[in-house]
C-alpha positions in Angstrom: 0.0 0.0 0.0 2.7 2.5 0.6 4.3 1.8 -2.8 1.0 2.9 -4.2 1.3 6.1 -2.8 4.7 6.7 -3.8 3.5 5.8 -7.6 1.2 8.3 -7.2 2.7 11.2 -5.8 5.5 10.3 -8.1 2.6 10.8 -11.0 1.6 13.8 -9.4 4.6 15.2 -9.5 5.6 14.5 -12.9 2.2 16.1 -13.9 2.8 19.2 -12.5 6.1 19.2 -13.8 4.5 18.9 -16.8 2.6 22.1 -16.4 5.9 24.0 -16.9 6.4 23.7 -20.8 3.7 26.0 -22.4 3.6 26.1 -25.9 3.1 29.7 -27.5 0.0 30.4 -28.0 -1.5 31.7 -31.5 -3.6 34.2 -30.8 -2.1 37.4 -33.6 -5.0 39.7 -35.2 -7.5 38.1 -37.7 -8.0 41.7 -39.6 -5.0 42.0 -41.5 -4.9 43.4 -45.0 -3.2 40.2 -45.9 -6.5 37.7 -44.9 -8.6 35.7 -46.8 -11.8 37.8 -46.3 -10.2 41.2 -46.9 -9.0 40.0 -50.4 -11.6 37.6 -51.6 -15.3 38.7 -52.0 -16.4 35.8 -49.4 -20.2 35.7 -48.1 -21.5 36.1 -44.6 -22.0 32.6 -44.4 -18.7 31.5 -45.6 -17.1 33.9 -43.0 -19.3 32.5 -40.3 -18.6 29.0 -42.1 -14.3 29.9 -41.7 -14.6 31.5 -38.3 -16.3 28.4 -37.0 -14.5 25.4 -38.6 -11.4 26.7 -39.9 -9.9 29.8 -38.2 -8.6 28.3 -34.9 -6.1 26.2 -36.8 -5.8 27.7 -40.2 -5.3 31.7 -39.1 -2.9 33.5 -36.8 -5.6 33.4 -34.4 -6.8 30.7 -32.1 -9.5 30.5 -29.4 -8.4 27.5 -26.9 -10.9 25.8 -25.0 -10.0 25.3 -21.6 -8.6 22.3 -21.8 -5.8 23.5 -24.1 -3.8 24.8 -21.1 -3.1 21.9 -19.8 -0.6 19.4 -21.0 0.1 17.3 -22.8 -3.2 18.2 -24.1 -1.8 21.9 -24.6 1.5 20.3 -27.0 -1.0 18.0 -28.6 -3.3 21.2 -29.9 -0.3 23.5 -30.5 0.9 20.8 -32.8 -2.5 20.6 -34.6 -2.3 24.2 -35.2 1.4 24.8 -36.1 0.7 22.0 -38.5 -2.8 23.8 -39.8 -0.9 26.6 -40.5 1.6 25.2 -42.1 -0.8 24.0 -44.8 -3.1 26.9 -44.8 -3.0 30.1 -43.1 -6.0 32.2 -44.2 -4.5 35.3 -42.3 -1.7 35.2 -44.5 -3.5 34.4 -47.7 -1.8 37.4 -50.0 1.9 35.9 -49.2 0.8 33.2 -51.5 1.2 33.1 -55.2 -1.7 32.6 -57.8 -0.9 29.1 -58.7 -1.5 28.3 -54.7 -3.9 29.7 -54.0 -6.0 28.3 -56.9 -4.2 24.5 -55.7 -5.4 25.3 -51.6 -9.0 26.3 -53.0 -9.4 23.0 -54.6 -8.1 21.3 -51.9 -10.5 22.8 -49.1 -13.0 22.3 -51.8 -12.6 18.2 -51.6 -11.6 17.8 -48.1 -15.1 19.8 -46.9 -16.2 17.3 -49.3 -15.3 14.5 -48.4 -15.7 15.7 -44.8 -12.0 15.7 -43.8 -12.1 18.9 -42.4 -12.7 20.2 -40.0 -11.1 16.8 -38.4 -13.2 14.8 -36.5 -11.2 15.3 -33.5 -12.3 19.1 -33.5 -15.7 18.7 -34.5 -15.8 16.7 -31.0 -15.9 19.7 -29.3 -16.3 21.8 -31.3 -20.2 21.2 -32.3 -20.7 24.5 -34.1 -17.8 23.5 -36.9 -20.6 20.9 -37.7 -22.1 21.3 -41.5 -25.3 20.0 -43.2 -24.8 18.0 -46.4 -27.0 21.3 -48.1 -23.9 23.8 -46.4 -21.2 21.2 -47.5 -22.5 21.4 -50.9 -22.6 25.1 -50.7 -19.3 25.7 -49.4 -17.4 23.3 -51.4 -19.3 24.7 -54.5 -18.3 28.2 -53.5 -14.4 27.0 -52.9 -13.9 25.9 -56.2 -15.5 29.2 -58.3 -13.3 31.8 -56.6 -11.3 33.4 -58.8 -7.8 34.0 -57.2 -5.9 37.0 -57.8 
């Protein structure tokens, strides 16, 4: 029985120990010049559509549930984001040329498709990221007509 509480005050302490390595959080301004709304003619319900299923890991700006502060679920988010944003950053969507931005609007064009994004994972908690086959159709319809500049 003692043993036992050595294991877990061991635990304990490793978990709090833990709670030292932050990760940076994204959190920059979503109304730069440079974004995806300020340079493409996008409806209100795409930009509701963006801010609820696409802008906490594909901008410069994330809202974190609470859960997110607290590791390792904090470096397991941070690394979905970094990784998001890696692929697509909306925020930044001027830095990219013509040619990629036509290639990234096909692509979110077939993954709401085929309903890989949002991710599953996200959608978990994340209830209003949920879409309707009628706004799926909409939104992946709308992705692949806008003309890039």
């Amino acid at each position: 029985m003692e043993s036992l509480k050595y294991i877990f005050f061991f635990f304990l302490a490793l978990f709090l120990v833990i709670q030292l390595k932050v990760p940076e959080k994204n959190q920059g301004d979503l109304d730069v010049v440079t974004s995806f709304v300020n340079n493409v003619d996008t409806p209100n319900n795409v930009k509701a559509m963006l801010t609820n299923a696409c802008y906490d890991c594909h901008s410069n700006n994330t809202k974190y549930p609470w859960y997110a502060d607290v590791a390792p679920i904090s470096w397991y988010v941070a690394g979905h984001v970094e990784d998001g944003k890696k692929r697509l950053n909306f925020t930044e969507w001027q830095n990219y040329s013509k040619d990629e931005k036509q290639k990234k609007l096909e692509k979110i064009s077939n993954l709401i498709k085929r309903r890989w994004m949002p991710m599953h994972e996200y959608l978990g908690q994340h209830p209003e990221a949920l879409m309707s086959n009628d706004e799926i159709a909409i939104y992946s319809e709308w992705f692949s007509k806008v003309e890039t500049q």
